[in-house]
N, C-alpha and C positions, 0 to 999 in steps of 0.2 A: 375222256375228260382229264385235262391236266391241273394240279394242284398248285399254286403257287403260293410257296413259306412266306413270310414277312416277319421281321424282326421286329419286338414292340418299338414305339419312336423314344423310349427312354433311353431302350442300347444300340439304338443307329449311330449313334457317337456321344458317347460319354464324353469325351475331351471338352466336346461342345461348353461344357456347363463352367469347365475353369477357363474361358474366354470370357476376352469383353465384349459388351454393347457398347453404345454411342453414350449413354451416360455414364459407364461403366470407364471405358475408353477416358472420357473427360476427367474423371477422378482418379485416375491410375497416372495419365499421361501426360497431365495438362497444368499441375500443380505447382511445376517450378513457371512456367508463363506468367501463369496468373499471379503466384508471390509477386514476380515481380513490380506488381502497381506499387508495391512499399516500398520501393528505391529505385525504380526505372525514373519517372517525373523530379524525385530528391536530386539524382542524379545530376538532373538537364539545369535545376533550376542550384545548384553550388555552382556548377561552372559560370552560369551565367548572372550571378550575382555579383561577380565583379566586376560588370559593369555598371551596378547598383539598377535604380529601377527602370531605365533605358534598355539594360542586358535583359530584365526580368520580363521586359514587356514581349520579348520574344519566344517567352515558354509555348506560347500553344502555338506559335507558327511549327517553332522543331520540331511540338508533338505531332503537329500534321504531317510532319514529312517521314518523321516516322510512323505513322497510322498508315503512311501511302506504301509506304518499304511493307510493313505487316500484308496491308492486304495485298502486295503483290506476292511475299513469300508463302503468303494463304492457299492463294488459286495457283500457285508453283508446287507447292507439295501437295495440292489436291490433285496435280495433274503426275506426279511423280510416283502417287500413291498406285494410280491407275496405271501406270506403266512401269514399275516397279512391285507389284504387290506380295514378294518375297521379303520385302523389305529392306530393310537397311541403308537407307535413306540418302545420302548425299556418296556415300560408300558405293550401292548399287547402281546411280546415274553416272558416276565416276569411269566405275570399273567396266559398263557396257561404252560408252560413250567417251571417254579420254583416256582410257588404255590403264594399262598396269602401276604405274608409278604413282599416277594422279588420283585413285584408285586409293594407295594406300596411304596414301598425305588426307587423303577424304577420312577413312577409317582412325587414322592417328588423332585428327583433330576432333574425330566425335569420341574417342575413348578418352582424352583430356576434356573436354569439357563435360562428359559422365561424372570423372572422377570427383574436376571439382564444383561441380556444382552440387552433388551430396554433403560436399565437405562445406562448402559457402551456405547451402540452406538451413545447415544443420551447427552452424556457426550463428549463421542470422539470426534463427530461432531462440538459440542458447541468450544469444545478447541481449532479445528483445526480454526476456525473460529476466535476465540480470537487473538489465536497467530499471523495472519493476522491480523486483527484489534484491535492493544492491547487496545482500546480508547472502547472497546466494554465489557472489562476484568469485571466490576462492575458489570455490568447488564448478569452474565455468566447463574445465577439460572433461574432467569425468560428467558432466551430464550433456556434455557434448557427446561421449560415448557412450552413454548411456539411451538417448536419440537416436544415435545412430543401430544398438543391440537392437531397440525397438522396433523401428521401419523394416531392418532386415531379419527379423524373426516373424514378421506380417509377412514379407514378399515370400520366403520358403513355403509358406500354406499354399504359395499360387499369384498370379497378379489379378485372376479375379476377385478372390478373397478378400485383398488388398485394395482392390478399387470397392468391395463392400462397405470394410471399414471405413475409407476416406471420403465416400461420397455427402454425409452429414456434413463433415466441416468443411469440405470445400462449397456447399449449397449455402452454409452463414456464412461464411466468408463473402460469395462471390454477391448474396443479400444485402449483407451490410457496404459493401462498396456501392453497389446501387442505389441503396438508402441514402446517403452519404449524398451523391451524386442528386436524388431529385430534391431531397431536404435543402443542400444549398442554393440550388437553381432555384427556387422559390421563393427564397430568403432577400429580403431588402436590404437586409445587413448583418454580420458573424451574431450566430447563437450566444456565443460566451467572447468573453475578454480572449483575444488569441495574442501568443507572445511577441514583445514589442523586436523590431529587428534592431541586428548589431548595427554601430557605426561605422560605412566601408569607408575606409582609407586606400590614395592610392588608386581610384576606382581606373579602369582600361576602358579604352575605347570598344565597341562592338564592331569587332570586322569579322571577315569571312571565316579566321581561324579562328575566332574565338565561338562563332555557330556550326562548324565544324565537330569542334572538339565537345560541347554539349549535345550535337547528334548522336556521336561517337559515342558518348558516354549515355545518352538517353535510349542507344540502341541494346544497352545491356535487358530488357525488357523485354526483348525480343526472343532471348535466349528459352529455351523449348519449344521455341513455334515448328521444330524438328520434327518431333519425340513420335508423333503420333504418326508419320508414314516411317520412322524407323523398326515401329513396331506392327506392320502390317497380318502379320502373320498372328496376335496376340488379342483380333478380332472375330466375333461368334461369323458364320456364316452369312449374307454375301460379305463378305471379308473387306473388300473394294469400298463395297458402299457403306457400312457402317462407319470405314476408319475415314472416308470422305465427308461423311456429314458430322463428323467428330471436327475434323479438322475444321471444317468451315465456322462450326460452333463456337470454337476455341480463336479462332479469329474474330470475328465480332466483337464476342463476349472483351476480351484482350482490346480490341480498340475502340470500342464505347467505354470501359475504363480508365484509359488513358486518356483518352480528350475529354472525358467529363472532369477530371482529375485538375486537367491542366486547363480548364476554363474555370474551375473555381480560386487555379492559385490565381489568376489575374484578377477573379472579382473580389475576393478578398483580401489581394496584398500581401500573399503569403511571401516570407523572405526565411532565408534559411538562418535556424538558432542552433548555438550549441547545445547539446542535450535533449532537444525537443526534434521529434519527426518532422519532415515537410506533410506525412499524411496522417500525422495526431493533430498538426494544427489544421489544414482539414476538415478534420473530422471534428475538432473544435467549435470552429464557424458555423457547420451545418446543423450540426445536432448537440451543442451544447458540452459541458464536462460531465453527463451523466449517465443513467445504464446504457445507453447507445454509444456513447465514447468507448466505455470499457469494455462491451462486446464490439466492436470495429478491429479495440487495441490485443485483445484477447485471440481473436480469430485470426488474426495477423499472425501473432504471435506462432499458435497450431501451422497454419500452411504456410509459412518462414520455415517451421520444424520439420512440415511433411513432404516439402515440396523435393527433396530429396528422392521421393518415389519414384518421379519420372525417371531419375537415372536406372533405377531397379527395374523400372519398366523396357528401358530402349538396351541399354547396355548388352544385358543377355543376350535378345536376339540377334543383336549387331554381332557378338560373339559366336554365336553358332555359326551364322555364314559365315563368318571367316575362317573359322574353321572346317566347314564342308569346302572352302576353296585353299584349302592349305596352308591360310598365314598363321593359323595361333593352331595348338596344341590340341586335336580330335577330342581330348576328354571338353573341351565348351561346348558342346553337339549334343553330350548327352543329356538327357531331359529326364524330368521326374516323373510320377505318378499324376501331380496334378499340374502337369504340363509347364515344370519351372525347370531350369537350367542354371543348375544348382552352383555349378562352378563360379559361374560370371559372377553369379548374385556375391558367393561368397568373394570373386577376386575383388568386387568393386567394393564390397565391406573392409575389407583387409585396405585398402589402397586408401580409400579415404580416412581410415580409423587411420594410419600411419603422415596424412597430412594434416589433421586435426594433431597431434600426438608434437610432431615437429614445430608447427603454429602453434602449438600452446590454445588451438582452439579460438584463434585472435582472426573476427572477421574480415579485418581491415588489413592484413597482411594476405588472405587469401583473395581479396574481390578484385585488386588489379589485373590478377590472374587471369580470371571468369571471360570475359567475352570475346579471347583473340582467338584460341580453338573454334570455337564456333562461326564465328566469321569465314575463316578460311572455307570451312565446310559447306555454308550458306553458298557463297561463291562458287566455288566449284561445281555446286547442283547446279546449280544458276546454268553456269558456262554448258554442263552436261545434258541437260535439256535444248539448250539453243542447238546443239548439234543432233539431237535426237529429233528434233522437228525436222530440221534443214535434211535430214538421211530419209526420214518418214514421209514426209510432203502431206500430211493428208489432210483433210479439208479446213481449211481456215490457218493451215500452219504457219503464214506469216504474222499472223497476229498474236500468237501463242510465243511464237519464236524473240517480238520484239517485247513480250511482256518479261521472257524471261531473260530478254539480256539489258533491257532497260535494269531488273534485279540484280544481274552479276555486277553492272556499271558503282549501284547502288552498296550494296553488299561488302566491293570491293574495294570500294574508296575508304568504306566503315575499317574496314580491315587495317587498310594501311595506315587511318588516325588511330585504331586504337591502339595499334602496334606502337606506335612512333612516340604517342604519348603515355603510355603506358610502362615502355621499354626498361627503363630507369628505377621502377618501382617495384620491378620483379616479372614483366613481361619479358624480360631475357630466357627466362628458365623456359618458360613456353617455345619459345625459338628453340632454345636447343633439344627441348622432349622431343616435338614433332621427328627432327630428323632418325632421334634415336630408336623413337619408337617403328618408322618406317624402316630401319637396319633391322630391328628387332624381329618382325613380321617376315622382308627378307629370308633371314637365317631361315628359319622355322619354315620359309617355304622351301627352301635351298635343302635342309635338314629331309623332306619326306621326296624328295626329288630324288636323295643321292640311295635312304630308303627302297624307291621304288624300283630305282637303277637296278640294285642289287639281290630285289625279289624278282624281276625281269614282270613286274606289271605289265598286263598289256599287251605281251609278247606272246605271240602263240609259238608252242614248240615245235622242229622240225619233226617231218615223220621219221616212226623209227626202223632202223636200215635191218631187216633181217636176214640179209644175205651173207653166210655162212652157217647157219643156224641147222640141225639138224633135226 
């Protein structure tokens, strides 16, 4: 009779327990997305208030078109996650699927939009904060890093840890936008007095570039819709499916926010004021100036602060792979105790504390910045996948194939307005990071190449000649 040991199922994998779940995932991962309902819609509806209320009457078409972009970059990273589930997200479709260079332009522009998008959420949060307490306006830098000490002394515990803490504010949060949302739909007219609009002078015509450029700028909202097949690997067991029904979550959740958003600035008349949110007013209309107002503006304010996470969330792992493939420096690989990869954490602490530091912590200096990285990267998955079908063929792959190049079509036009308009403002700096940082990675792989040369990796030795030997 044979005995067979079993290990209890507590220590079948311990690692297990510092992974996420699917809600777990959502609060770790999903946090710069979601901020974004606070200036994704503001966004759409500045640009297009120069045409006064003609330009404004088109907020919820753009929002559709970007709710149609979401849900296709949705079911593209849910299909990326499944063919990909090493992660690293527009990086890994890159690098199997359009070779080496393309590969590293992929990786460059998700380490720029890492960087700043802790440095922008954690900007955004400080302001909203300000603006509340102008008495607080002097001191904006230091509790920008002060924000920023916090988030990254949470993610060292681990990023489950970190999706334990966030998961509260991100559930009021994601409450009160929904509240918001069915309180106005109901309403036959604003809750409270909402502020009267400026007078435009000057007003432009509504053409193509001007629905364009508020796409453009209405697609900054999109930014995270990444994060969660980047971090594939930072999922409890089936790993696949968790981070796939995460992602689908975060889609939805993400575009029933935005069209509910952008169907009440039309039934309200919301216009954009100086000093006043497009989504305090809002949140005016639906629920009045009272404890609902201040919990919507409050919660806001928290995941503006926290949404910085996602970067601590995807960053890391992006970093290890590239290090297990030799672009960045082997000490990113190594991992902690409770399964954090301590370097990233700190590079991306150090990098952002350092554009906070030069910005003076001034969000409006950093947010021109925010969505040209990302785009590039969106694209390239896009383009990465259409060829990964077209090699694969397997069943239904032409439909899969034109969902995702209908996205790069999509993705890439975005790219090129936000560049183009952007450019002038400080999207230059962008242009020239990307290249540099792909020199960067370059060296660094060029550097364990010449390394390896010279250990003779790989090389088996000849045998040894014992002939004269006595």
């Amino acid at each position: 009779m044979t005995t067979t040991l079993t290990r209890p199922a507590s220590t079948v994998d311990r690692s297990e327990r510092h992974r996420l779940s699917v809600v777990g995932g959502l609060a770790a991962l999903s946090l710069d997305a979601m901020a974004s309902v606070a200036y994704g819609p503001e966004a759409i509806v500045i640009v297009l208030a120069v045409a006064g209320g003609a330009g404004l009457g088109f907020t919820l078409p753009v929002t559709l078109a970007i709710a149609a972009l979401l849900g296709v970059l949705t079911l593209s990273y849910r299909q990326v996650i499944a063919a990909f589930p090493d992660g690293g997200g527009a990086y890994g479709v890159s690098r199997t699927c359009l070779g080496r260079r393309a590969s590293l332009v992929a990786a460059a522009s998700l380490i720029v939009d890492y960087v700043l998008n802790v440095a922008v959420s954690v900007a955004a949060g400080v302001a909203a904060l300000t603006s509340a307490f102008p008495g607080l306006l002097p001191y904006t830098l230091w509790l920008c890093l002060g924000v920023l000490a916090l988030v990254t002394g949470v993610n060292l515990r681990g990023i489950a840890e970190s999706a334990r803490v966030f998961v509260v504010p991100t559930v009021i949060y994601v409450g009160a936008i929904l509240t918001v949302i069915v309180a106005g739909l109901v309403r036959s007219g604003p809750a409270a007095e909402i502020a009267a609009p400026d007078h435009a002078q000057n007003l432009q015509m509504v053409g193509i570039l001007l629905l364009l450029k508020a796409f453009a700028n209405g697609c900054a909202a999109l930014t995270g819709i990444e994060a969660i097949a980047n971090a594939v690997p930072s999922f409890r067991k089936p790993r696949v499916r968790r981070a796939q029904h995460a992602e689908i979550a975060l889609g939805g959740l993400l575009g029933v926010m935005l069209v509910g958003i952008a169907v009440l600035i039309g039934k309200f008349g919301i216009h954009p004021v100086d000093g006043v949110t497009v989504l305090s007013q809002v949140t005016t209309a639906s629920l009045g100036d009272g404890f609902g107002f201040y919990l919507v503006q409050f919660s806001t304010v928290v995941l503006l602060a926290l949404a910085a996470n996602t970067s601590f969330g995807g960053l890391p792992v992006l970093a290890q792979l590239l290090a297990k493939h030799n672009k960045l420096p082997h000490v990113f690989a190594l991992r902690a105790e409770r399964q954090v990869y301590r370097h990233g954490v700190g590079f991306l602490a150090v990098t952002a504390a350092l554009l906070l530091v030069i910005t003076d912590g001034d969000m409006n200096t950093l947010v021109p910045l925010f969505a040209i990285g990302v785009f590039v990267g969106f694209t390239l998955s896009q383009v990465g996948m259409v060829r990964h079908w077209r090699h694969l063929r397997p069943s239904g792959w032409r439909g899969k194939a034109t969902l995702n190049g209908f996205g790069a079509l999509l993705t890439g036009a975005a790219a090129i307005v936000v560049t183009t308009t952007k450019f002038g403002e400080g999207g230059w700096l962008i242009v020239v990071a990307l290249p540099l940082l792909v020199a960067a990675m370059e060296w660094v792989e060029r550097s364990y190449r010449r390394i390896g040369d010279r250990l003779e990796l790989g090389v088996t030795p000849a045998p040894h000649d014992r002939t004269g030997h006595s």
